[in-house]
N, C-alpha and C positions, 0 to 999 in steps of 0.2 A: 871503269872510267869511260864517260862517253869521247866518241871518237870527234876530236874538235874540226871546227870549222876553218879550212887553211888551202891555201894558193898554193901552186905550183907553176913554174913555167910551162909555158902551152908547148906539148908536141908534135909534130906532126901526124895525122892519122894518115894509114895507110890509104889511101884513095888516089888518083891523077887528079882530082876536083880541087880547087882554089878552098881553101878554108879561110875563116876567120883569125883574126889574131888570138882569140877567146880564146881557151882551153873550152871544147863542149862538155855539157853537162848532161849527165845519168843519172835521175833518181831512179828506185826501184823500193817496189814495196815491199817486205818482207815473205811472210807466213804465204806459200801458193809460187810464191813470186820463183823466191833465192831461196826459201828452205823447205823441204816438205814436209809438214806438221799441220796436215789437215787431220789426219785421225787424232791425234794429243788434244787438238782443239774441240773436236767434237764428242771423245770421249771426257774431258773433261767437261765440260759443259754439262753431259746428261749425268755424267757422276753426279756434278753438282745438285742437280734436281732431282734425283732421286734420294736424296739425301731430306728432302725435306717432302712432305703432303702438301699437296696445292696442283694447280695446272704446271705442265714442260711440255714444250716443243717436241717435236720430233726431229732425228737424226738429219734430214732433208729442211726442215725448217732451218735448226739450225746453221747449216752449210749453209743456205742462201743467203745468211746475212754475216760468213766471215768475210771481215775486211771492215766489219764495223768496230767499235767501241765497244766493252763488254757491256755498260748500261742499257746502252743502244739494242744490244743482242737482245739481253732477257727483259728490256723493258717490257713488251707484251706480256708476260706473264707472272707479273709481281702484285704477289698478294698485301702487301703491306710495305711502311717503314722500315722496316726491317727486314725487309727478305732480300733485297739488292746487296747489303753488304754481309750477309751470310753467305750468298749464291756466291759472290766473287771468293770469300774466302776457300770454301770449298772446292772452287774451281784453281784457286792459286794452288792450294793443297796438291792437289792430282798431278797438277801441269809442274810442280817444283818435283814434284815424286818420281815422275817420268819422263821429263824434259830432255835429256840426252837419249836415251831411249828410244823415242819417239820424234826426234829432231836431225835433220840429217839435210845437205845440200843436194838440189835436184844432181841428177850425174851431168858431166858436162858445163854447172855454171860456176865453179871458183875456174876452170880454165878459160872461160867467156869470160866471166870478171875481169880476171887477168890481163888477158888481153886489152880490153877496154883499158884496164891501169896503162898498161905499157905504150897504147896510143894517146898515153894524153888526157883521155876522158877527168873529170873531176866527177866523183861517182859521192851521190850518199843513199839513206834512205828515211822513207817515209811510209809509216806503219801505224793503224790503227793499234797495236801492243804496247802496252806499259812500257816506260823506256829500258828498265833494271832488267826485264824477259827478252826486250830486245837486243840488248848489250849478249846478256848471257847465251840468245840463238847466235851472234854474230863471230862470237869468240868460239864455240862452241865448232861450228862450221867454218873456220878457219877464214874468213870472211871479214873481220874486223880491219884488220890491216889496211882494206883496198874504199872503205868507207870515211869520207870527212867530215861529215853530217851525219847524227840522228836524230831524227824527227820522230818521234813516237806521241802516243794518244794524251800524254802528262804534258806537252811542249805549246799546246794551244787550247782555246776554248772552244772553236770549232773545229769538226773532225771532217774526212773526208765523207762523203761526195764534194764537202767546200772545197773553196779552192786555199783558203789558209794552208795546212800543213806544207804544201808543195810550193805556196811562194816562201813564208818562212826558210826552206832549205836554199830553194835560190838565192835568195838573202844572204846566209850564211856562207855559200860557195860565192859568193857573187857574180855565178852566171844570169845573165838575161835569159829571158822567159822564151824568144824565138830561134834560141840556140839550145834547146834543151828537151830533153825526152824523158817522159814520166813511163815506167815498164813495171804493169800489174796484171794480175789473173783475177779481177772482180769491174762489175760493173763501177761501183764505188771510186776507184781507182781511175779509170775513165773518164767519168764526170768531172773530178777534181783536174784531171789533166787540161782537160778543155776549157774549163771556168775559170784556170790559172793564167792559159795561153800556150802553155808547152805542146810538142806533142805528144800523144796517147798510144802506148805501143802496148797490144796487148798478149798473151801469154798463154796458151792451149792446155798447160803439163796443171795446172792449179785444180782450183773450187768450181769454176765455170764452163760453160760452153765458148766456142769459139763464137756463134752468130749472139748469144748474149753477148760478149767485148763490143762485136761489132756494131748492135744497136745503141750499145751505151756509146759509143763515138771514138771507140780504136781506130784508128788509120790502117793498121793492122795488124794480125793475130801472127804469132810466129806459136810453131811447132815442135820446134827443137831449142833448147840452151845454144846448139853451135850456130846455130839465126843469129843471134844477137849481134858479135861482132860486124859483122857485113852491111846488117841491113842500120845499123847505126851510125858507119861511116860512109853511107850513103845519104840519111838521110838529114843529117846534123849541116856539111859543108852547103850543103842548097840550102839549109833556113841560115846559116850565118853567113851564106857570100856578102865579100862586101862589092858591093858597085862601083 
């Protein structure tokens, strides 16, 4: 079952800073983000194309463009009407095959989640993944629980770099957009963050480079899962001060 969209009384976060009456707001993206299943996604993918004759990307190619939409992924290299829902199938195949396996929480972030819960934060995510694979990483990874939103690739017609997905989830939490931090390990994730209004916090341990984050428009890169809590209650009370 998706994890619904629901209020809670605002806590206070740990800080000396004046806060907002809001409860602040933490989206986060999944896959890079909150769960490590870079290899699952990339071995599945070239499974997929090896499975058939025609052009595939390469393991690098690929990588560059997780965080997208699977169409989006393999759209370069579709030889027909029919190759796109082939490729997905065979890539579902792989990824329902080894899913657990291959699926696991970075170290460090269900006790940064946590934390965030227990300050209040109102946390969901936003994920270019099918909603039912995103359910099943979230539960999977013990993770569900501390999410009130999900926002997956099935939930809008445009995906990220737009800024759709991530106001949608605001919507749903009904935090404001300058109380709010969008936390991703892709370029993609970035963009959408800025073009939404949130800010853009981006993520070292993923798919990416830290100075990639940084040119796509991260405010900044953190290193560690134990970053999170700190630099979030710092930087949330300065965009909600009220005057």
């Amino acid at each position: 079952m998706r994890p619904p969209a629901c209020e809670s009384p605002a806590l206070p976060l740990p800080t000396e800073v004046a806060v907002s009456s809001s409860a602040p707001t933490v989206l986060f993206d999944l896959d890079g983000t909150l769960v490590d299943s870079i290899e699952l996604i990339v071995t599945a993918a070239m499974n997929a194309f090896a499975s058939r004759p025609g052009p595939s990307p390469s393991e690098a190619e690929i990588r560059n463009t997780i965080g997208r939409p699977l169409p989006t992924t393999f759209g370069p290299w579709l030889v027909d009407d029919d190759d796109l829902p082939f490729l997905i199938s065979k890539y579902r195949e792989y990824q329902l095959e080894h899913h657990d396996r291959l699926t696991s929480a970075y170290d460090g972030i269900v006790d940064a989640v946590a934390s965030l819960d227990a300050a209040g934060c109102r946390m969901g995510i936003v994920t270019s993944k099918v909603g039912f694979m995103a359910q099943r990483a979230l539960d999977h990874t013990g993770l569900a629980k501390y999410m009130r939103c999900l926002v997956a690739s099935d939930s809008t017609t445009r995906h990220k770099p737009e800024p759709d997905p991530v106001l949608l989830a605001l919507e749903q939490l009904g935090g404001p957009a300058d109380y709010a931090v969008f936390v991703g390990d892709s370029p993609y994730d970035m963009q959408a963050a800025r073009s939404a209004g949130v800010h853009a916090l981006g993520v070292a341990w993923g798919a990416f480079e830290t100075q990639t984050l940084l040119d796509s428009g991260a405010e900044a890169v953190l290193q560690r899962p134990t970053e999170l809590p700190p630099y979030i209650s710092r930087v949330l009370p300065r965009a909600g001060r009220q005057e």
